[in-house]
N, C-alpha and C positions, 0 to 999 in steps of 0.2 A: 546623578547616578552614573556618571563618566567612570572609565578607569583611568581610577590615580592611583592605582598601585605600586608604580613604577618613577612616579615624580617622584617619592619620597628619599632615591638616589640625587637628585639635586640638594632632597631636604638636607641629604647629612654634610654637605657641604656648606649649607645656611650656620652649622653652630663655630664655624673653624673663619669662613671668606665672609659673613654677615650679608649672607642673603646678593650675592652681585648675580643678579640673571639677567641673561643674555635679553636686549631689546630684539622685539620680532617685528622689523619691519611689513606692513599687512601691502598687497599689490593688490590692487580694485583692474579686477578685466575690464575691458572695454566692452559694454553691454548694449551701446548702441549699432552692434553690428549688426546685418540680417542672418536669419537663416543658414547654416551650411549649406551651398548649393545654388545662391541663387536671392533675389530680391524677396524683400520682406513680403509674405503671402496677404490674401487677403484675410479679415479676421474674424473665424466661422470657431462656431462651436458645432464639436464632433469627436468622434472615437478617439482619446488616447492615442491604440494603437497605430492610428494612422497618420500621427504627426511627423513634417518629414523629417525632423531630426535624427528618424531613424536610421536616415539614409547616407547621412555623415560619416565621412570618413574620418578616423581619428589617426594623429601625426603623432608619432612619440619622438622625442628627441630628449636626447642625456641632461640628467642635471645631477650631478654628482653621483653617486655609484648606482643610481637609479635611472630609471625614463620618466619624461614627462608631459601631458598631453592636457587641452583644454579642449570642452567639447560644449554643444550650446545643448538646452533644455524649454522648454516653454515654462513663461513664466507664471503660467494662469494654465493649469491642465486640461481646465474647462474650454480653455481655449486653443487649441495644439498648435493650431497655426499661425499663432498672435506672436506679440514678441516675445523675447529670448533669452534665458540670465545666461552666465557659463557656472561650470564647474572645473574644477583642475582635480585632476588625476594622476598619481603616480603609478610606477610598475615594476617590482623585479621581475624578470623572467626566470622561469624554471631552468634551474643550475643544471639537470641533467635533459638537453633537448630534445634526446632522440625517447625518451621516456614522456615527453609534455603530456596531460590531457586534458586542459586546458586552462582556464584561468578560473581561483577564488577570491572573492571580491572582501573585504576587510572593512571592516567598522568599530570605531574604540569606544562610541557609546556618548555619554554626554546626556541631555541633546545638544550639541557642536561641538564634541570631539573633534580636532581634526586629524583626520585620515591621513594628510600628507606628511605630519608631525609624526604618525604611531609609525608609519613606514619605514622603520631605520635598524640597521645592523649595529647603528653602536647606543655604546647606554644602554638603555634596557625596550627599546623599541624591538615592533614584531619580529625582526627577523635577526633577535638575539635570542630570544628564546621560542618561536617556532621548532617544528619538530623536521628533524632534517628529510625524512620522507617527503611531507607536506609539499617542503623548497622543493626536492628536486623534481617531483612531479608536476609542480604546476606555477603559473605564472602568479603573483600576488600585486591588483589591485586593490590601491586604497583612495580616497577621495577626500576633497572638504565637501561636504552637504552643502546644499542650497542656503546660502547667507551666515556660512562659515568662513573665517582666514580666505583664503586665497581664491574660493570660488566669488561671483559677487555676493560683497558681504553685507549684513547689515551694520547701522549702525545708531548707535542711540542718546549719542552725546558726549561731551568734554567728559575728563578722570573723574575733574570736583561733582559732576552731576551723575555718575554711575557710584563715586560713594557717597552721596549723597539719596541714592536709591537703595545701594544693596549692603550698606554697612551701620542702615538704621537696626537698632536692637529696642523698642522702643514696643512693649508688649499692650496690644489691643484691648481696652476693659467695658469702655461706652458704648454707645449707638452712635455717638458722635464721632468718636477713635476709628469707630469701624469702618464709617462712611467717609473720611478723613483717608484713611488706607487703600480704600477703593479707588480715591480721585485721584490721590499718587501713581496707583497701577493706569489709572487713564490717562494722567499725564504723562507717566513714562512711553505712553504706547503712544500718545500724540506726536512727541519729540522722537522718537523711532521714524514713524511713519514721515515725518518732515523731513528729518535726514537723509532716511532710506526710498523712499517712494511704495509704489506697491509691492514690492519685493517681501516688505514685514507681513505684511498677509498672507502671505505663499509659502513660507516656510516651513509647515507642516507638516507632518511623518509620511500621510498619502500623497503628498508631494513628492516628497525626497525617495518612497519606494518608487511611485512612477518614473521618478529618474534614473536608480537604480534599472529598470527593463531597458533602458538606452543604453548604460552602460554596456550590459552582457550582450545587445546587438552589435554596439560597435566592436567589442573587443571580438567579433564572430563566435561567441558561442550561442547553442540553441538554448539553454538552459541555463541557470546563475546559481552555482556554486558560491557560498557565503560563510565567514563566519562573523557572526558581529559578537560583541562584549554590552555589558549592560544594558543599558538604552539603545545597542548597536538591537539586540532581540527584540525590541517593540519593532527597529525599524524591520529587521526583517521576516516575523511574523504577518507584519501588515502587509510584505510582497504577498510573501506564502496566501495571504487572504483575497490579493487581488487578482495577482499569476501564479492558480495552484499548478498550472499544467506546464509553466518555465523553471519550475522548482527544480537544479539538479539534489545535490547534496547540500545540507545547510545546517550547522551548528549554531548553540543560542544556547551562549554561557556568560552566566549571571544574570538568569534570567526576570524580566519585569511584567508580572501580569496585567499588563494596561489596563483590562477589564475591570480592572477592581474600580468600585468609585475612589477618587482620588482623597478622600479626607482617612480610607484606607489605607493605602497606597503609605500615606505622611503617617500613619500612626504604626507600621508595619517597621517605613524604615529608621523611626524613632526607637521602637522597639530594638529592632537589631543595631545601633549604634552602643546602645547603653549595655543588649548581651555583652559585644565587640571590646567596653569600655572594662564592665564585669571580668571579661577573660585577661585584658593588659594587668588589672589588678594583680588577679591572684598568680600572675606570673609573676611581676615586678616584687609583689610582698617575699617571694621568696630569696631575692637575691639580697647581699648582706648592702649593696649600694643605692638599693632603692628609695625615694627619699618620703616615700610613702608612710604611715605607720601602719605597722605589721597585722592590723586587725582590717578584713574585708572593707566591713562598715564604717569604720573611721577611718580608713585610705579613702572610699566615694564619699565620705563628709567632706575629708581635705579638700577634695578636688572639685567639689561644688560650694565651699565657702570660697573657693578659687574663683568661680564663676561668677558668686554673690559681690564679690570686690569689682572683679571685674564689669559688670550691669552696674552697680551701684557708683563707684566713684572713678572706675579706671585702675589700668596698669601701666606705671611709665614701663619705657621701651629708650629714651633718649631720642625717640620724635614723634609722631601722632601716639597718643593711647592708646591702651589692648582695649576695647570696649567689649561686651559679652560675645556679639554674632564675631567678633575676629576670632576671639577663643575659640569659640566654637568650630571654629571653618580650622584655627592651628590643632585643636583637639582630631578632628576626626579626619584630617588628610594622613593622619599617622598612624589610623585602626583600617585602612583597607588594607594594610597584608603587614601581618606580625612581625615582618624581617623587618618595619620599620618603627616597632616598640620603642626600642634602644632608644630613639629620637625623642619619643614621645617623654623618657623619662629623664631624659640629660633637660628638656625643658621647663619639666616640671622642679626640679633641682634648683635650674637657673634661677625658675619666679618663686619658689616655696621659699627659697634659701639666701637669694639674694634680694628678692623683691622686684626683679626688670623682669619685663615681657617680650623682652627681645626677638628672640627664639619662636615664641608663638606669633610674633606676628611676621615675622620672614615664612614661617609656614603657611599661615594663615594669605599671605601673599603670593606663595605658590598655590593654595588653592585656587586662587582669583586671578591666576595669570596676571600678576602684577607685580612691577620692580620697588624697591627698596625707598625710592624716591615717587611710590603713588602711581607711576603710570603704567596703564592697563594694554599690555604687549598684545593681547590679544581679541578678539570680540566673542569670548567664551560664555562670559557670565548674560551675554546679553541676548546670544543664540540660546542657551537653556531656558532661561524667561520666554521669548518670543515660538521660541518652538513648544516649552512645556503646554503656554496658554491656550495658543491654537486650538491644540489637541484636546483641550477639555470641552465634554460637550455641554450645551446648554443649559440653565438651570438655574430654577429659583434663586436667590439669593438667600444666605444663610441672617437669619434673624440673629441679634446680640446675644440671645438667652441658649443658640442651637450653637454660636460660634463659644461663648464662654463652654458650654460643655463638651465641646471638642477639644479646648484648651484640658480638660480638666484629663480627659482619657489621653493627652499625650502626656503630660507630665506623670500619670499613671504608671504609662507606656516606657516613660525615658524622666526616672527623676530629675537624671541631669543635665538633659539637653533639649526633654520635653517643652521648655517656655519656648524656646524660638523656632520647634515647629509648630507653635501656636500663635509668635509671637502678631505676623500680618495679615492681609485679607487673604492669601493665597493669590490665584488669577482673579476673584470677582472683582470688575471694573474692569477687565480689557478687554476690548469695544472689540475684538472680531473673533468668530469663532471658525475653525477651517470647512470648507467648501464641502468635504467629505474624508469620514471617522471613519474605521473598522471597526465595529461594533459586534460581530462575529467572527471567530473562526473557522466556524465548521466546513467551510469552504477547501481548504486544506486538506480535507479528507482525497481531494483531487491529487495531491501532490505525495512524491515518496518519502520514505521517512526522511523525519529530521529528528535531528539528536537537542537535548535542551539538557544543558547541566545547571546543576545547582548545589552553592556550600555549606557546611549545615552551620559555619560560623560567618555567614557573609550579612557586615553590617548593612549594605545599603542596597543589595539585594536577596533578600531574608530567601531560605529556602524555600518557605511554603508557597513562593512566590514562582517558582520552577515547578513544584509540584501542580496548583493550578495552571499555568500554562500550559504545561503537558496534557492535563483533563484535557485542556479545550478544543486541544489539536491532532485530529483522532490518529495521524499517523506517528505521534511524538516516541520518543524513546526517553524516557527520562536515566539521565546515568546523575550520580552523584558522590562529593568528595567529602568526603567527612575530615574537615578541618577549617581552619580559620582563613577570614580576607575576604577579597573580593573578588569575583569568578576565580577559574580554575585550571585553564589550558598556557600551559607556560609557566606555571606558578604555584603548582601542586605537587602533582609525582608525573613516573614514567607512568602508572595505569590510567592517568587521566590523557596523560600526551600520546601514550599508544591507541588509544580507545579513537578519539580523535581522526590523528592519522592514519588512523586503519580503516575507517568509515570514509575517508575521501580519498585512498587512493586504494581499497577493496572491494568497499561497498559492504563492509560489516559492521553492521549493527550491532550493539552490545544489547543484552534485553533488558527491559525498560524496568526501570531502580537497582539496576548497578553499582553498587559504592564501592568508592576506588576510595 
């Protein structure tokens, strides 16, 4: 649920250069260090708020048109005054200083976006299409989360054994298959944990909000001014739940109703991939280049005998195979924002017309933050597992006959894409669950409004998904953009971008179901 709205400017360079992306070398902090301030404390469980992290002064220093700071966290919250992972943090400073009033903190969603990556003036990062009000009033932190890129990260093994996890397409039918799937997700969390240490248990959303309250200490504000994107709104929901009364201003677009049970959650955003896939159709049928045939019906036939080739026997590509879940992953990094259609149908062209899968799987590789020769630039795919799981709370496990009917309501859901959110066990089998859920928000009623948008064409955060959020958070305002993609702020219109920056540096509220 990351925003990839904006990768798909690398995509259009995939069908011309063949996919050449930049290696991102990953820098592991040194995490054996103590405390800011002073030797490693003794190791007591107590208050959060009294861990002395908070007491840390944070150093910024340049790194390219930006500033750049690492600051330490506990690594166990339960713990405050135990050891330490870091985080790294970036910063522009507010362009107009004598106007500052103070800093909003940034989140690109995921779970393991990272923050230091969305922070950027060129290409299509924040502060290309931020609203220039925004910039000049206030400073823009962004961070990697706890066991993201550059903060310490996790890790979960060689290229061969992440696709060897996450590139099975391989649809669940037995009680054998199922429990089979389970021991996958246990092994993969074994080989996490061997790698990573206890770092892989810690990574969870009330985690990464209790780090967020250190950040808005050190940067000296009383309050934490926010805007997060997709998954950025679970996380900052879950502050809003923890520190309703640190809440300043805070946005939460494309928005994720975590509350929902999670086989909701997957059948929601199966649902709005196939809306997403329905809208590219009847666009694409109208133009004379489309390589679709011109009937609704039999363009989503094509495009799922497309998929049926693809699970059954494979797509050459001129080196590994398109297999289903690649499609899949080259299909839908090209339905979060329409402006990257185009792409979506120069590919379909390529494998309709030629028979290579090229094209989708350079896409399909920028989904996966992975280069053209298999290797995984980043630890993206492996923080959204390890953080999804956490988060899930406890709970029976689902029987064969409760799992095959779940398969049956997503393919319901998503004729064409419904098998592979069906296709594995989801998290059941991995062995830890996080220390402490939000399981409420009523809590927020503490805090001032916050703004929650939502789009009524956004595949992989479905509208109704903003509108429950909103219910849940008595101070919400709900505004909304009536159009397609994925959130809305940067990417929509001026009513969505004025609405926005007029509630952080006004303090006005638009009232609640707004459509821009």
């Amino acid at each position: 649920m990351d925003v990839r709205r904006r990768l798909i400017a690398v995509g259009a360079g995939v069908l011309v250069l063949a996919a050449c992306l930049p290696s991102l070398e990953q820098v592991a902090p040194d995490d054996s260090a103590p405390w800011p301030g002073g030797e490693v404390q003794p190791t007591v469980t107590g208050d959060p708020g009294q861990s002395p992290v908070y007491s840390q002064e944070v150093e910024w220093t340049p790194c390219g048109d930006v500033d750049c700071a690492t600051i330490k966290v506990p690594l166990d919250w339960s713990d405050p005054y135990g050891q330490t992972v870091s985080l790294s943090l970036n910063r522009s400073e507010a362009r107009e200083p004598d106007q500052r009033m103070g800093t909003v903190v940034i989140n690109p969603g995921g779970p393991g976006g990272s923050g230091l990556d969305f922070l950027s003036d060129t290409g299509y990062g924040f502060l290309s299409f931020a609203g220039t009000d925004l910039l000049d009033h206030y400073d823009i932190v962004a961070f990697d989360p706890r066991g993201v890129g550059q903060s310490s990260p996790i890790d979960c093994g060689t290229d061969a054994e992440l696709d060897a996890y996450f590139l099975v397409d391989e649809v669940v039918t037995t009680e054998a298959e199922l429990e089979a799937a389970r021991q996958r997700n246990t092994d993969f969390a074994e080989r996490c944990r061997e790698l990573t240490g206890p770092l892989i248990e810690n990574v969870d959303t009330v985690s990464a909000a209790r780090d967020m309250d250190v950040i808005r200490a050190v940067v000296g504000d009383e309050q934490l001014n926010y805007l997060g994107f997709s998954y950025g709104t679970q996380l900052g929901a879950t502050y809003a739940a923890l520190y309703p009364e640190n809440v300043g201003r805070m946005v939460l677009d494309g928005a994720v109703d975590f509350l929902l049970p999670s086989e909701e959650l997957s059948l929601g955003q199966a649902g709005g991939f196939e809306q997403a896939l329905d809208a590219y159709i009847a666009d694409c049928i109208k133009d004379s280049e489309c390589p679709l045939p011109r009937d609704p019906d039999l363009a989503k036939r094509a495009i799922q005998d497309l998929m049926d080739t693809a699970r059954e026997e494979g797509i050459p590509t001129g080196g590994e195979d398109l297999n289903g879940t690649l499609l899949v992953y080259g299909i839908v990094i090209t339905l979060y924002d329409e402006e990257s259609w185009w792409v979506l149908t120069r590919s379909l062209e390529e494998t309709l017309d030629r028979g290579t899968g090229r094209n989708f799987l350079a896409l399909a590789n920028i989904y996966l933050d992975r280069d053209d020769g298999g290797h995984y630039f980043s630890n993206g795919m492996e923080t959204f597992t390890a953080i999804s799981c956490l988060d899930v709370p406890e709970a029976p496990l689902m029987t064969i006959s409760e799992f095959r009917a779940f398969q049956r309501y997503a393919e319901e859901a998503s004729p064409t894409l419904g098998w592979w959110f069906g296709a594995g066990a989801g998290c059941e089998g991995w062995p830890w669950t996080a220390q402490e859920i939000v399981d409420d928000l009523t809590p927020t009623e503490e805090a001032g409004p916050i703004i929650v948008i939502g789009t009524t064409g956004d595949p992989a955060t479905p509208i109704e998904w903003a509108r429950s959020l909103a219910d849940r958070m008595p101070t919400a305002s709900l505004l909304v953009y009536n159009g397609e993609g994925h959130a809305a702020y940067g990417r929509s219109n001026s009513c969505i971008l004025d609405a926005v920056d007029g509630y952080f540096v006004n303090g006005t509220v638009p009232a609640s179901g707004k459509t821009c």
